[in-house]
N, C-alpha and C positions, 0 to 999 in steps of 0.2 A: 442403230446397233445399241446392245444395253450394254451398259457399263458393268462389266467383271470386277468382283471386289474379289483382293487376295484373303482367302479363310486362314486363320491362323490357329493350329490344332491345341484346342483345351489342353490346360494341365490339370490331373486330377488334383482336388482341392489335399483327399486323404494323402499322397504320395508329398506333394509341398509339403505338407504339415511334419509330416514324419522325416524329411531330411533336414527339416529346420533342427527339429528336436534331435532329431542326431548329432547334426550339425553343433548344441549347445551342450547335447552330454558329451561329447568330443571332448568342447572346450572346458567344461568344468572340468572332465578328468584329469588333463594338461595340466589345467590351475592346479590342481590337487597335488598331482608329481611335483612340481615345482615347488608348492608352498611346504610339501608332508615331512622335509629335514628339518622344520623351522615349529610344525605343528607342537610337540610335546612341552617345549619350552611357552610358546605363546600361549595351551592351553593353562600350562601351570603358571604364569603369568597370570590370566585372565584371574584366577581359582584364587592368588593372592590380592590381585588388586579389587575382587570382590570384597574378599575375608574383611580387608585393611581399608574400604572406604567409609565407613565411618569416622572412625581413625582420623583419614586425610581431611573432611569434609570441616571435623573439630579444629583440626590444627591451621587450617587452610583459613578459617574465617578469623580467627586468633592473629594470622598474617593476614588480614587485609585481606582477604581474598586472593594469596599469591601462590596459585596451583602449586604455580612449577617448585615454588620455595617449599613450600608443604610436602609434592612428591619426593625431593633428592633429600630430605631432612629423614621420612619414612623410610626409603630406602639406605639409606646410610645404615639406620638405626638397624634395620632388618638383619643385614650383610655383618653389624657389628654381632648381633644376639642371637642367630640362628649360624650361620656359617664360620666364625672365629670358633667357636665352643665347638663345632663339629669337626673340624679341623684339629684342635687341641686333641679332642677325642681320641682320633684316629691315630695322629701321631702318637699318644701315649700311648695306646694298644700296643701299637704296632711297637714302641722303645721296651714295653712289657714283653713282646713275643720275643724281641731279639735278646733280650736281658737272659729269659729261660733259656732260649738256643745256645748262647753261652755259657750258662751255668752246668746244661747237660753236657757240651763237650770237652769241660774243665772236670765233668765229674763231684762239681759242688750240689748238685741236688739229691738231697736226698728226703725219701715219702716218710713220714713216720708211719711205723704199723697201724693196720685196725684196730678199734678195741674188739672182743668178744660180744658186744651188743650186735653189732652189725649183723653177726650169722642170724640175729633173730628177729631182723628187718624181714614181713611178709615178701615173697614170689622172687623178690631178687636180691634180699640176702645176703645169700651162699654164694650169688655168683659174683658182687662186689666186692665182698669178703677175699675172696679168691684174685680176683685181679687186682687188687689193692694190696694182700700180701705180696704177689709176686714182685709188683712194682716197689715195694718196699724192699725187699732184701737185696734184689738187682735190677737196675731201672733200663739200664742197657742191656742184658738179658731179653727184660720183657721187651722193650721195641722191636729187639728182633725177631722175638717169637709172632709177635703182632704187627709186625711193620705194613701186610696192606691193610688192616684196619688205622694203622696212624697215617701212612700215606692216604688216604681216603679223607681221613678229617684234614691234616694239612694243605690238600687240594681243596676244600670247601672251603676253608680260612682264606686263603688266596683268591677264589675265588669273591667272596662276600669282603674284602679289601678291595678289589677293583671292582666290585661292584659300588660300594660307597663312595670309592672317591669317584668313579664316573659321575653317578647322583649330586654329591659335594658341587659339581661341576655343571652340570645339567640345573642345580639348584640357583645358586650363586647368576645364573644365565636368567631362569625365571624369574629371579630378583630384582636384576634391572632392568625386562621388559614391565612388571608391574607397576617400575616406576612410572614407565614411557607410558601407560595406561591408566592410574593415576593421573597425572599431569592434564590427560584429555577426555575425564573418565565423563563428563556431560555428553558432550557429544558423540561419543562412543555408545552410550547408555540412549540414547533416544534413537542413533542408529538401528541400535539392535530393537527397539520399541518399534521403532516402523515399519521393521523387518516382518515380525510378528505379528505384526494389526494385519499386513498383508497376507501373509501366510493364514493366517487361524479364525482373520476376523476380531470383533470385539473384544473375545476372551484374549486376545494378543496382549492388551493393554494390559495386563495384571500381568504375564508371564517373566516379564524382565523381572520385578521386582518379587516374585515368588523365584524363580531361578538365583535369585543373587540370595535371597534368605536362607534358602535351602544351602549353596553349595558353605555360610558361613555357618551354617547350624553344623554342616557335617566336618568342618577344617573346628570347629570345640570339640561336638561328641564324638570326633574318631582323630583326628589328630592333635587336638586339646588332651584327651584322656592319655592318648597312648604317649604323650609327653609329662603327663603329670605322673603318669607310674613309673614309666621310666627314671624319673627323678627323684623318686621313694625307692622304688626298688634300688637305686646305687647310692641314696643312702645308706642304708643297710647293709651296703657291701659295703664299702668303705668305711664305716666306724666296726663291722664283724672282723677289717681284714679278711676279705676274701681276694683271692690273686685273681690276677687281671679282672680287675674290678669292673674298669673301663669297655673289655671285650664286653663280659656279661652287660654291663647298663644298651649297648649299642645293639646286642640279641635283642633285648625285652623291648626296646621301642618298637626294632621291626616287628616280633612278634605282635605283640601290640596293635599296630597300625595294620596290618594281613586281618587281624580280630582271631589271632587263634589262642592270645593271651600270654602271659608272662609264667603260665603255671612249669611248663616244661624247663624252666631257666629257675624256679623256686624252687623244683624235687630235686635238681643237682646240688641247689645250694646248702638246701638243708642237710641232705645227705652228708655234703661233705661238709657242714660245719659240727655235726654230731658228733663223727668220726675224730673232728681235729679241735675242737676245742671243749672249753672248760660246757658243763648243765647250762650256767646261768647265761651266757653266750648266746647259746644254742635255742634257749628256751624262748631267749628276748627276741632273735633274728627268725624263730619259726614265726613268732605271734605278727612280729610285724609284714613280714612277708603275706601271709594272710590274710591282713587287714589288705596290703595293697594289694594282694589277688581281686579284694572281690568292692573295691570302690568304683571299678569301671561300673559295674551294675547300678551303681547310684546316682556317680556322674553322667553315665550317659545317657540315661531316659530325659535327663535335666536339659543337658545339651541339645538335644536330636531334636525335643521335644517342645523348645521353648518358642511360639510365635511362628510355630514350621505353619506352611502354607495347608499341609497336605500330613497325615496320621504319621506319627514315628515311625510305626511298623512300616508305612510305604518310603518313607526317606532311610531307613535301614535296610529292609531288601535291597535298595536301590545302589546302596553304597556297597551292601555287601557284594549282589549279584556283576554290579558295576565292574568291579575288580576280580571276580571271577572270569570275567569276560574282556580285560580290557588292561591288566594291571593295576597298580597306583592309581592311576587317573581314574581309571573308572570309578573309584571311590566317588569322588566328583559328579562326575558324566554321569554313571548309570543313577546315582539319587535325584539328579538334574532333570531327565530323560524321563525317568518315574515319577515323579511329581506334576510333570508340565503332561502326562500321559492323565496321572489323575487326574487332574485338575480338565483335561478336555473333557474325559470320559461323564465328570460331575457335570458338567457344564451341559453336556448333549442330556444328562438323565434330567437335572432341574435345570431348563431357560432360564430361568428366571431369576437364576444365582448369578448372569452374565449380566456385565455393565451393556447398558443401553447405548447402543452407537447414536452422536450427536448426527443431527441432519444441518448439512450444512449450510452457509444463510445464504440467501438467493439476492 
């Protein structure tokens, strides 16, 4: 009799395949939910502890090579220079908004009139003119004639107050994860290098180090600049005496850092410094204003542009479009994204711009 062997029914190779891979975009998406409360702070983490490892690297070999002393030293520092001063900020606005609130319902404020120049300010004028007498002779009149366009801005001041102190706080959070990344930023950094030798192949090897230049070209030319204006611009307001000095400096940053620029925060001011003080004033605070409108143009081609991997124009789209797509971070992310896209794209037109993969020794 012959020996009956049990057949045991193939599994198709294509149907395995595709439950595995299900199976593992399953679990990535999982990882994803789990990690995605924790993502915005660790990438702005990541974005500082880029910016600031040279920084570390200097200070770290100065100490002997002692990371961790050289991380909690940078971050001290950070938390003292960036978050103390934004703090102060805010409080003071905010001690300037109550200071008015008060003054209006005591009845102590009062507008002084237009002068006659005003009506012959081009397109609007007559109509500033206009709301500014009114608000001059009865200020509580006008709010009530006006109250949902004041209600309107009041609700936007409220809002962009807990918007910054969320930020203040979401900030202050990415501070000392960058420390925590500092501290480990070697083997962090060769992690993410294997990552990409894996994924892309030889051009792998340049991308860390083209991502980390980039995301530090664009935390100068876009968050350098829109820090240095901001710092010009309130000078200006605080030696012109302009009220709530403070609000306006903390408008023009964000302005600034969005890239829509500090000009719409300069036509308010000049306006009303013409209106309320003396020619020579008005003449010094238009000139300077000015000047700081238009430095981003000089500082930032400097910035974007210095040692970048990849054309300023492609690390500017990248930042711009980044943040059109993505908020703040995208700032980051999309000049990151776009860079490391140029750089494949160059790489696939000329081979021969790609580092040679060693062969390994036998």
């Amino acid at each position: 009799m012959n020996d009956s062997k049990t057949s045991q029914p193939s599994v198709n190779p294509v149907i395995h395949y595709a439950i595995q891979l299900l199976a593992l975009g399953f679990l990535l998406v999982w990882c994803f939910k789990i990690l995605e409360p924790f993502i915005t702070p660790l990438v702005w983490g990541s974005v500082l502890a880029i910016t600031l490892y040279p920084l570390h690297k200097r200070l770290a070999k100065k100490l002997r090579d002692r990371n961790a002393w050289s991380a909690v030293i940078i971050t001290v520092l950070t938390l003292a220079l960036i978050i103390a001063p934004a703090i102060w900020l805010l409080m003071a606005t905010f001690d300037e908004l109550r200071e008015v609130g008060t003054a209006y319902r005591s009845g102590e404020i009062s507008i002084p009139p237009p002068s006659e120049e005003v009506k012959n300010w081009p397109v609007i004028g007559s109509t500033i003119y206009n709301y500014w007498s009114e608000g001059s002779k009865n200020l509580s009149k006008a709010v009530i004639n006006h109250q949902e366009e004041v209600k309107s801005v009041l609700l936007k001041l409220f809002d962009l107050f807990k918007t910054t102190a969320s930020g203040i706080v979401l900030f202050t959070l990415s501070i000392v994860v960058s420390g925590v990344l500092l501290a480990f930023g070697k083997p962090a950094s060769d992690s993410v290098k294997r990552l990409l030798v894996k994924i892309a192949g030889p051009a792998g090897e340049t991308m860390t180090d083209s991502a980390g230049l980039t995301v530090r070209n664009v935390a100068k030319g876009v968050l350098g600049v829109a820090v240095i204006q901001s710092i010009l611009a309130g000078i200006g307001f605080v030696l012109a005496g302009i009220p709530l000095a403070g609000l306006w400096i903390l408008i023009c940053l964000v302005l600034a850092i969005v890239q829509i620029g500090i000009l719409p925060v300069s036509i308010g001011v000049i306006i009303y410094i013409w209106g309320a003080a003396d020619t020579m004033t008005a003449t010094l605070l238009t000139i300077w204003m000015l000047f700081v409108g238009v430095i981003d143009n000089i500082l930032k081609p400097i910035m974007l542009g210095k040692g970048a991997p990849a054309p300023m124009l492609i690390v500017f789209l990248g930042a711009i479009g980044g943040f059109i797509f993505s908020g703040f971070i995208g700032l980051f992310t999309g000049a990151i994204v776009l860079t490391l896209g140029y750089k494949l794209v160059s790489g696939w037109l000329n081979p021969e711009s790609l580092p040679v993969e060693e062969e390994s020794p036998k």
